[in-house]
C-alpha positions as CSV (number, residue, x, y, z in Angstrom):
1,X,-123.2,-85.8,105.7
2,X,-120.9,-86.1,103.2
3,X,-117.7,-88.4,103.6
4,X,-114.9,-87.1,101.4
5,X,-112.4,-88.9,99.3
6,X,-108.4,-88.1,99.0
7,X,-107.6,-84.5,99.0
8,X,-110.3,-83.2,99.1
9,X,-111.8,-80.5,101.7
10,X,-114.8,-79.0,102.6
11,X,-114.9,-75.6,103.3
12,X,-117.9,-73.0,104.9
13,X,-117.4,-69.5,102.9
14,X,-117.2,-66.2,105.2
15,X,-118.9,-63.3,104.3
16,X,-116.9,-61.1,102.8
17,X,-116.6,-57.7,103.5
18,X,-117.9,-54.8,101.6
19,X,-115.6,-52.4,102.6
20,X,-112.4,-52.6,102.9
21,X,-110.0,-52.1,105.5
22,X,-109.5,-48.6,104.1
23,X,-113.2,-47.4,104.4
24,X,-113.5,-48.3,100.5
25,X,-117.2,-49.8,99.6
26,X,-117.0,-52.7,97.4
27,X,-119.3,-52.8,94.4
28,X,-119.2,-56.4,95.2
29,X,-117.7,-59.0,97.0
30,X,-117.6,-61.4,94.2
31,X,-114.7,-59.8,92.3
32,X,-112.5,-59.9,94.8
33,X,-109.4,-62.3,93.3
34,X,-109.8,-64.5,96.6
35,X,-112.0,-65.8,99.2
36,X,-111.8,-66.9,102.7
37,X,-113.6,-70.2,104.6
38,X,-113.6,-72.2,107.5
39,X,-112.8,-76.0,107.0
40,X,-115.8,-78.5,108.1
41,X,-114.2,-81.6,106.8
42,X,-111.3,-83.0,105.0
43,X,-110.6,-86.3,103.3
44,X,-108.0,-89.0,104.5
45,X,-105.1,-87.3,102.2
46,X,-103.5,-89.4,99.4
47,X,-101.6,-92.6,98.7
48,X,-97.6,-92.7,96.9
49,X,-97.0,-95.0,94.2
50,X,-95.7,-97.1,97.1
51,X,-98.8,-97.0,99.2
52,X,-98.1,-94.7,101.6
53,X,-100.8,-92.2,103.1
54,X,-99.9,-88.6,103.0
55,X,-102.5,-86.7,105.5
56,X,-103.9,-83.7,104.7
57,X,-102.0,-80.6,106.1
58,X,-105.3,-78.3,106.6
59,X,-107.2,-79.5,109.5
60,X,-111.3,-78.9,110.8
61,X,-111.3,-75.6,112.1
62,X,-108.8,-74.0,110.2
63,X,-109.5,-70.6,107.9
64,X,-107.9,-71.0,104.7
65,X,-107.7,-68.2,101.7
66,X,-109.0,-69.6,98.2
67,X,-108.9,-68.3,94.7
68,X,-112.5,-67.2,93.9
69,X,-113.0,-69.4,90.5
70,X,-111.6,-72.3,93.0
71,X,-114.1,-75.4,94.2
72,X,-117.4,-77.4,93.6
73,X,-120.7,-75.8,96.0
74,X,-122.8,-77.8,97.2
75,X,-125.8,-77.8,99.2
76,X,-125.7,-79.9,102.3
77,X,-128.8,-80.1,104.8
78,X,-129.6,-76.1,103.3
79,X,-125.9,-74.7,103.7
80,X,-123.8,-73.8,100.8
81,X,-120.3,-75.2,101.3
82,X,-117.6,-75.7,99.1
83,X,-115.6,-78.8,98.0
84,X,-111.6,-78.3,97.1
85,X,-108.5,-79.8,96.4
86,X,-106.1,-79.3,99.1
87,X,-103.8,-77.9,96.4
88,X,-106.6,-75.4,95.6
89,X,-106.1,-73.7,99.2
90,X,-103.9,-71.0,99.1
91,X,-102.7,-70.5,102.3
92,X,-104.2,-71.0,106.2
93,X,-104.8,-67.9,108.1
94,X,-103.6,-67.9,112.0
């Protein structure tokens, strides 16, 4: 597995959908301006200047809304997941 450092955050993409809420079909899922995952993993957060740790405000579980152009993918046993900054997630969807 993969043991991540600082900020960072590991994120399973969901399928987007082709058509939109509208009954609208897509020409493609990749050009819409954001994208949505689930997060598998997340670093230990971040240190001050004073050496204290700031945790991570997204947690496992959590689906979070990315810009598309956002993140590093990466192939872990087969899977395509994604590695972010935690300032890269735009929001967490409840």
């Amino acid at each position: 597995m993969i043991k991540l450092l600082d900020n960072r955050v590991l994120i399973r993409p969901i399928e987007q959908e082709a058509q939109s809420a509208g009954g609208i079909f897509l020409p493609s899922a990749e050009l819409l301006p954001y994208r949505k995952g689930t997060v598998v993993g997340v670093g230990p957060g971040w240190y001050t200047e004073e050496g204290k740790l700031i945790k991570l405000e997204v947690n496992v579980g959590d689906t979070v809304l990315l810009g598309s152009d956002v993140g590093h993918e990466v192939k872990v046993s087969g899977e395509l997941l994604v590695i972010v900054g935690e300032d890269d997630i735009m929001a967490v969807l409840e």
